[in-house]
N, C-alpha and C positions, 0 to 999 in steps of 0.2 A: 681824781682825774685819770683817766687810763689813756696810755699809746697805743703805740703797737706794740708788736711783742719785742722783747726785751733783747732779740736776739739777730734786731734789724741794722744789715751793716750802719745804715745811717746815723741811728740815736747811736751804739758804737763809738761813731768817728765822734761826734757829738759830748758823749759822756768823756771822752778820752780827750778832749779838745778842754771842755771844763776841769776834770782833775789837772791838767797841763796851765790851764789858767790858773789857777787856786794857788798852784806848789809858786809860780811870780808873783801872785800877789802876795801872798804869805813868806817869800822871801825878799821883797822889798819893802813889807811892813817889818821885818826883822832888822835887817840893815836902818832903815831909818831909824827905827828904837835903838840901837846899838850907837846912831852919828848924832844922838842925841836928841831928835824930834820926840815932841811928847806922842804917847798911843794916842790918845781921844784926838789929838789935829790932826795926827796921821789916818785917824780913821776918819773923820770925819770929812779931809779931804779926799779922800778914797771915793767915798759913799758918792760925792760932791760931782765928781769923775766920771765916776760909774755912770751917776744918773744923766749927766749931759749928755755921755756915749749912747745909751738908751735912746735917751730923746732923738737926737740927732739922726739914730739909726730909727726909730717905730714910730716917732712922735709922742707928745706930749699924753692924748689920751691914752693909746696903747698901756703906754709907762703909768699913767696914772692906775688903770687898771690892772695891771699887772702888780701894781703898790700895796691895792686896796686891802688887804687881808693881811696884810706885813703886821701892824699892832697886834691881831691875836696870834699871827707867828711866832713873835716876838715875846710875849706875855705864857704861850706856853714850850717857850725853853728852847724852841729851836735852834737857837743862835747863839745860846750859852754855851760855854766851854766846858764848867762845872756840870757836876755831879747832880740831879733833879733829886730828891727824894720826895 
C-alpha cells in the first residue's frame, strides 16, 4: 500500500500520535500486569476496546475490512515479540 511521501506534515502528526498511543497502551498493559491482572484478559480486553472504538468511530464493515488480512498478519510474525528464525 503506498501514501504519500513519508515526509507529509500530516502522516508526521499521524505516526507521532500512534507512537504516543502505543508507549499508553504499553504502559497501562504493564501496570495492570504488575496490579495483578492476567496478560491474555488484559489483552483481550484491550483488543475488545480497541474494536468497539473502531466500530463506533468507521463502522462495522470498515473494521471488518480493515480485520480481514489480520490472520496472515498474524501467522507471519508480525505481532510477535520474539525472535522469527
Amino acid at each position: 500500500m503506498s501514501l504519500t511521501p513519508a515526509f507529509s506534515p500530516r502522516l508526521l502528526d499521524v505516526s507521532e500520535s500512534r507512537y504516543s498511543a502505543l508507549d499508553y497502551v504499553t504502559e497501562a498493559f504493564a501496570e495492570a500486569v504488575l496490579d495483578g491482572v492476567e496478560a491474555e484478559a488484559f489483552a483481550e480486553a484491550a483488543i475488545a476496546t480497541a474494536l468497539r472504538e473502531l466500530v463506533a468511530a468507521h463502522g462495522e464493515e470498515r473494521v471488518a475490512g480493515l480485520f480481514a488480512d489480520f490472520p496472515e498478519r498474524v501467522r507471519a510474525g508480525e505481532f510477535s515479540s520474539r525472535v522469527r528464525q
